[in-house]
N, C-alpha and C positions, 0 to 999 in steps of 0.2 A: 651754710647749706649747699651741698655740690648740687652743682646746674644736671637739667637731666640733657642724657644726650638726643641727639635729634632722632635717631632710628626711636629710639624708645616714647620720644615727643609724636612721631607719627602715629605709634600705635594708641596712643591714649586722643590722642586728636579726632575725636568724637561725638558723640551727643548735641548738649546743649550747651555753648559756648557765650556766655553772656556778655553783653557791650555795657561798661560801665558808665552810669552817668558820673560827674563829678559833682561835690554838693558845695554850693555857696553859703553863706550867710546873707542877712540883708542886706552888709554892706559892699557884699562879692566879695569879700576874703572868702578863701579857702576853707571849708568846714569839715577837716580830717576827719572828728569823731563821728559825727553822721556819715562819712564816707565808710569806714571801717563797722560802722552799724549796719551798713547794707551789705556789706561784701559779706558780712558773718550769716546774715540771712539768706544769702544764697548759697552758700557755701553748706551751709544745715539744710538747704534746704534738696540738696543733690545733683547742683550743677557741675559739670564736666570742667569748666576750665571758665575763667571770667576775663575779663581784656578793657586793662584801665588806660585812660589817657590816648582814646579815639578821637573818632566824630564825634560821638556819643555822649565822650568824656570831656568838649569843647575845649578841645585841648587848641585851635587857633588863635584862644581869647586868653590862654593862659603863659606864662613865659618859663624860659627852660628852667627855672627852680620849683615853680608851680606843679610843673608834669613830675619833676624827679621825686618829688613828696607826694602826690599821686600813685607814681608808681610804688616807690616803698613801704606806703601805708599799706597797698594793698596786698603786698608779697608778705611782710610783718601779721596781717591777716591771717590769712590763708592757710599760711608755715606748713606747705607742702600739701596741703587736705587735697588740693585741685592744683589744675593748669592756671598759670597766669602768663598770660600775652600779650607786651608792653603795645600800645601805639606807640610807634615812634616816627610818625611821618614829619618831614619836612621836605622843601621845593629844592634842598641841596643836599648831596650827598655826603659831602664833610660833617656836616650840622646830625646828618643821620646818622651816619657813623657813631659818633661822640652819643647822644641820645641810645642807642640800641646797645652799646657797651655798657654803658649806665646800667642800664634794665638788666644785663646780663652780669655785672657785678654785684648787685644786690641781691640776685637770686630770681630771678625771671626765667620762663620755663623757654621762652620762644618769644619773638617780636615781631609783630604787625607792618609795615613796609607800605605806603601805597604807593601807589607809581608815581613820577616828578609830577610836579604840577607847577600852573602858570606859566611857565614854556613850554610849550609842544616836543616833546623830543623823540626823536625818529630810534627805530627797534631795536640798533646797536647799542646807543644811547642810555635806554632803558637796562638792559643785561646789563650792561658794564655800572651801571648804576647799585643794582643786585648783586651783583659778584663781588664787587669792593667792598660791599655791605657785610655780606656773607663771610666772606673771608677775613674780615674784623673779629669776626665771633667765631662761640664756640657751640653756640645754640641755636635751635632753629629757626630760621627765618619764614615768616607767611607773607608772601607778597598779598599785595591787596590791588586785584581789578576791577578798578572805577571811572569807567570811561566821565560819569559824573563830574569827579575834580579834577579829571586830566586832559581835558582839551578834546573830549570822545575817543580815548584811546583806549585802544580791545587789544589784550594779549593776541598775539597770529598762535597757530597751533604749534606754528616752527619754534617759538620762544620759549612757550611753556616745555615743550621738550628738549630745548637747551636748558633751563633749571631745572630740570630732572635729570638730567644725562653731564653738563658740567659743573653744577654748583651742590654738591653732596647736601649741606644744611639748609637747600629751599626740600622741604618735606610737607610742608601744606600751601594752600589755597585759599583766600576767599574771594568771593564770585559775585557780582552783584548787576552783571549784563542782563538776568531774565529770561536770556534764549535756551531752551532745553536740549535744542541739538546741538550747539555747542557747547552746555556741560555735557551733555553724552559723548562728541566726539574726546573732549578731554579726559573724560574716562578711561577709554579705550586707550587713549593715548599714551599716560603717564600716572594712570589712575593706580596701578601697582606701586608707583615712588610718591606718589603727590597726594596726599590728604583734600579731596576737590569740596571744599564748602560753601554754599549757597548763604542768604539771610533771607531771615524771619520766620515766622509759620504759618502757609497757606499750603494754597491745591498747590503751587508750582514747587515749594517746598517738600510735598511727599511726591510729587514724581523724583525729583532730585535723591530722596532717598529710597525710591524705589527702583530707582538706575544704579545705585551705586553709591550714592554720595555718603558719608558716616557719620554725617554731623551737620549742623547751623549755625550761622551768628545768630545770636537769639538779641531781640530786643523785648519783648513782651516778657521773656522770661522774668523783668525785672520784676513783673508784677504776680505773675504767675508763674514762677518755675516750676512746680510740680506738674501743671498741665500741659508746660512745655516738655518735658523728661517724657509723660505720656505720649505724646503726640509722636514725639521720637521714639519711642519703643515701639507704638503701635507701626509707623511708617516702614523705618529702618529694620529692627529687629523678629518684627512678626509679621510682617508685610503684610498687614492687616487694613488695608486701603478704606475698608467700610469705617471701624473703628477709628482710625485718622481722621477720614470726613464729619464722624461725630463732634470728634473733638475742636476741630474746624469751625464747625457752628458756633460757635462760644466766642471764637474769633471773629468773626463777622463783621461785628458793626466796627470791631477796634480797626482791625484790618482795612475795613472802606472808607472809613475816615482817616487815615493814616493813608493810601493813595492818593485819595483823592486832595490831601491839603502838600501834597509832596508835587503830584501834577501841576497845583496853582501854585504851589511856593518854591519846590525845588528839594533837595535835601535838608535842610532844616528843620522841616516840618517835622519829623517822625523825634525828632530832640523837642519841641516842643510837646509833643502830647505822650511822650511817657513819662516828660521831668511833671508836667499839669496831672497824671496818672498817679502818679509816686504824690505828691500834696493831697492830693485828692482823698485819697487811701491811707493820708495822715502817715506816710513811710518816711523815712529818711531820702535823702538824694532827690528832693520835690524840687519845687521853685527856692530861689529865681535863679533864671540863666543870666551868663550875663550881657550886655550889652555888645554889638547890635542885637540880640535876639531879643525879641517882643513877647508878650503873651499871648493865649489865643481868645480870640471872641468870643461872648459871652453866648450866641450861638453855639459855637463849635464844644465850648467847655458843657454844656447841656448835650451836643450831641454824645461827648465821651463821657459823660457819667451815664448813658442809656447802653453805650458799648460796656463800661465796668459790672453796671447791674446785669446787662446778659451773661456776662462772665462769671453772675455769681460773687464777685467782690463789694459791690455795694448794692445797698438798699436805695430805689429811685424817689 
């Protein structure tokens, strides 16, 4: 299958962009066929593009055979219907290299990139990091800004306009700082070259696409893609601000309990309650993660079956 090229990866670089979980067994082997059971159900179900072997996809816990069967399963899937956009993060650039070509030889539309982590590396550091990267391939690259796993490090506006203006194959973005004026200044800035995508679906997500932005990392989608797709037509395509905030509501409780256990816990928390979501809802890609990661209290799992029934997916 020829890779698509980057120009053409930007213009489809929109919508609803779903983070894949990965599914276990109980003994934490790998569970391909329930993997490829969920990628088929979003895929039918009209997601824009999916992205295996993230966070999402606990790809820390997995090792480099684990992620490359990961990714394959899910390109084998897919076989072109949608976007697929490898994780391939790791703390060293060689290691990334080798991982992003991988995804690019099987047939991967574009690869996911977060910025180095566990060493702080200063802003030179970072580009040269990107442009090795980049320049390995022949597809496009999405950096991933997460001050989160990187030591609190924020693209500068200078940088991201150096991956616009020297590195041809960065064509997207995704964004996970929160601050609305600087997605807006990034707009402005390289919004023409750079596909600029926020996560999830809240109020801060339809200003995002009401400034501009073309598309989400979606996580809810896993459970809900079609109200994700709405949510994004209403925001993005109809600038229908009322109809978003409808659709909003439905989110609620998922969305409050999903900050709020991210505030006490950190980034982990939103991988537990949509793998506890997906069991729940008897889906494929459910429990268990795997170790360090815990389950949630038996509180918390009562609060998210009260978010699923507002949603409309379960009976309380």
């Amino acid at each position: 299958m020829k890779n698509l090229e980057p120009e053409k990866f930007r213009e489809r670089c929109k919508g609803v962009l779903t983070l894949l979980p990965t599914a276990f067994k109980d003994n934490y082997e790998l569970y391909i066929e329930a993997l490829k059971e969920h990628v088929s159900f979003l895929v039918e179900s009209g997601v824009h593009g999916v992205i295996p072997a993230g966070s999402t996809g606990e790809f820390s816990s997995m090792n480099e055979e684990e992620i490359k069967k990961v990714i394959s399963a899910t390109v084998d899937v897919v076989n072109g219907r949608t976007l697929v956009i490898a994780g391939t993060a790791h703390s060293g650039t060689h290691e990334t290299i080798k991982l992003a070509k991988y995804a690019e030889d099987v047939g991967c539309d574009g690869v996911m990139v977060v910025t180095p982590y566990y060493f702080k590396e200063r802003e030179e550091g970072i580009f040269q990091h990107y442009k090795m990267v980049a320049e390995s391939l022949d597809i496009a690259v999405m950096p991933y800004n997460n001050p989160w796993v990187a030591n609190g490090v924020i693209y500068s506006f200078e940088l991201v306009e150096r991956f616009a203006n020297e590195i041809p194959n960065i064509v997207a973005l995704k964004d996970v700082t929160g601050n609305s004026a600087y997605i807006y200044e990034l707009l402005k800035r390289v919004g023409d070259k750079i596909a600029i995508l926020p996560y999830a679906e809240t109020e801060f997500t339809m200003l995002c696409f009401l400034l501009g932005c073309p598309g989400t990392i979606s996580l809810i989608s896993n459970i809900a893609p079609q109200e994700a797709i709405e949510f994004w037509k209403a925001a993005y395509v109809e600038k229908d601000a009322k109809k978003a905030l409808e659709i909003l509501e439905k989110f609620e409780l998922f969305n409050r309990l999903m900050n709020r256990l991210i505030i006490k816990f950190g980034i982990p928390a939103y991988l537990h309650v949509i793998k506890h979501a997906l069991s729940l809802l008897n889906r494929p890609c459910g429990l268990p993660m795997r170790p360090p990661l815990s389950p949630l209290k038996e509180d918390e799992v009562r609060e998210l079956r009260k978010a699923l029934s507002r949603m409309g997916l379960l009976e309380e």
